[in-house]
C-alpha positions in Angstrom: 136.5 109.7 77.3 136.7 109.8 81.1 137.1 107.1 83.0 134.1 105.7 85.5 135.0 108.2 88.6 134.2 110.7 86.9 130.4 109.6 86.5 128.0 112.0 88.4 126.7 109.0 90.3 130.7 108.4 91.9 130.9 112.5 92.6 127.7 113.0 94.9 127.7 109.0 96.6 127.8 108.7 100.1 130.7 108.3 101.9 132.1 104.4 101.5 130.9 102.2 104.1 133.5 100.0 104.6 135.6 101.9 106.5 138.9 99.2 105.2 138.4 100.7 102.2 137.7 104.0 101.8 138.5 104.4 98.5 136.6 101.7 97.7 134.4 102.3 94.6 130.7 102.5 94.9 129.0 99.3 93.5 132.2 96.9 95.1 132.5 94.8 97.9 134.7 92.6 99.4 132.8 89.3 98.6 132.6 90.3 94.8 136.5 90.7 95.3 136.6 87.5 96.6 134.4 85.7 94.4 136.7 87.2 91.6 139.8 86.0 92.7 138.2 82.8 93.6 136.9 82.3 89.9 140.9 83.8 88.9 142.4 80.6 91.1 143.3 82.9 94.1 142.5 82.7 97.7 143.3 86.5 98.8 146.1 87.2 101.9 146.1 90.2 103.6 148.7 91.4 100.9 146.0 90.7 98.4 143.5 93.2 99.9 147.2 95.7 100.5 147.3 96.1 97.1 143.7 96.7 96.5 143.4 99.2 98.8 146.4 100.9 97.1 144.7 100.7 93.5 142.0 102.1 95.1 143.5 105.0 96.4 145.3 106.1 93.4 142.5 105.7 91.5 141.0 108.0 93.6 143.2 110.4 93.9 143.4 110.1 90.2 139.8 111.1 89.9 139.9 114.1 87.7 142.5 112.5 85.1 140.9 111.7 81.8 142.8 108.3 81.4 144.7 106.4 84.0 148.5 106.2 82.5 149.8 102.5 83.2 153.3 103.7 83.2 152.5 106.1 86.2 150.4 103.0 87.9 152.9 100.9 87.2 155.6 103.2 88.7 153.5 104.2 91.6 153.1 100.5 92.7 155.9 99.4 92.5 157.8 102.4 94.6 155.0 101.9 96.8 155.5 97.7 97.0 159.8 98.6 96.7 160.4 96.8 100.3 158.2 93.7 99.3 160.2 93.7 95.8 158.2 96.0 93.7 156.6 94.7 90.6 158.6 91.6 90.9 156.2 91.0 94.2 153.2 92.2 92.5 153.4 89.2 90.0 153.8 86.6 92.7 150.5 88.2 93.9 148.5 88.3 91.2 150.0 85.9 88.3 147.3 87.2 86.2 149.2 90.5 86.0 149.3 93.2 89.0 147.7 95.9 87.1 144.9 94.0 84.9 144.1 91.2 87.6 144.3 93.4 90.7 142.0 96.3 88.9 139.4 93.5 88.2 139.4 92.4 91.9 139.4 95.7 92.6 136.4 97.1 91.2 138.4 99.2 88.6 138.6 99.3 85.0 142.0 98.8 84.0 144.5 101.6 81.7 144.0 100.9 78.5 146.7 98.4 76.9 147.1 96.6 80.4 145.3 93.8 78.3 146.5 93.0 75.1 143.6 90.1 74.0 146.2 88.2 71.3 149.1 88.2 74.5 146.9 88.3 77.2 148.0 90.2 80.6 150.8 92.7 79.8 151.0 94.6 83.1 
């Protein structure tokens, strides 16, 4: 099964235009985002919207993939995040879990298993 980019809709869309994020996907916006995290407990910092914008991206130029692999998120966040701390920072982000809380602000379905409903967040 292939993930939402790779919907018809997501291929010929207009260009973004929020120019912040340019990865953004189609149907999100920054005040869903923020109504998200608000209903989550968060009030989002410009390191908030830092990572979103890199979930973003690498779910874009993840496009083609058939799944998105949590380890290679996972790896790929935290070498990008390595001066703030890595994954160790992500958590004191997004409590929730840096993968499964940040894809839901995000707009983005998370890799499977990021969720585990009898443990709850995992990644």
């Amino acid at each position: 099964m292939l993930h939402e980019s790779a919907d018809i809709n997501h291929l010929i869309r207009e260009p973004n235009p929020n120019p912040d994020f340019p990865d953004a996907p189609m149907e999100w916006t920054r005040d869903d985002a923020t109504n998200i995290a608000r209903e989550e407990g968060l009030a989002l910092t410009e390191d908030h919207w830092n990572v979103i914008r890199a979930l973003q991206h690498y779910y874009a130029q993840h496009a083609d993939d058939t799944v998105i692999n949590l380890r290679d998120l996972h790896d790929a966040l935290d070498e990008r995040f390595h001066r703030q701390g890595g994954v160790k920072y992500l958590y004191t982000l997004f409590p929730g879990g840096p993968i499964a809380q940040s894809c839901r602000i995000a707009g983005l379905k998370a890799p499977y298993i990021a969720t585990d409903p009898s443990f709850g967040s995992v990644a």
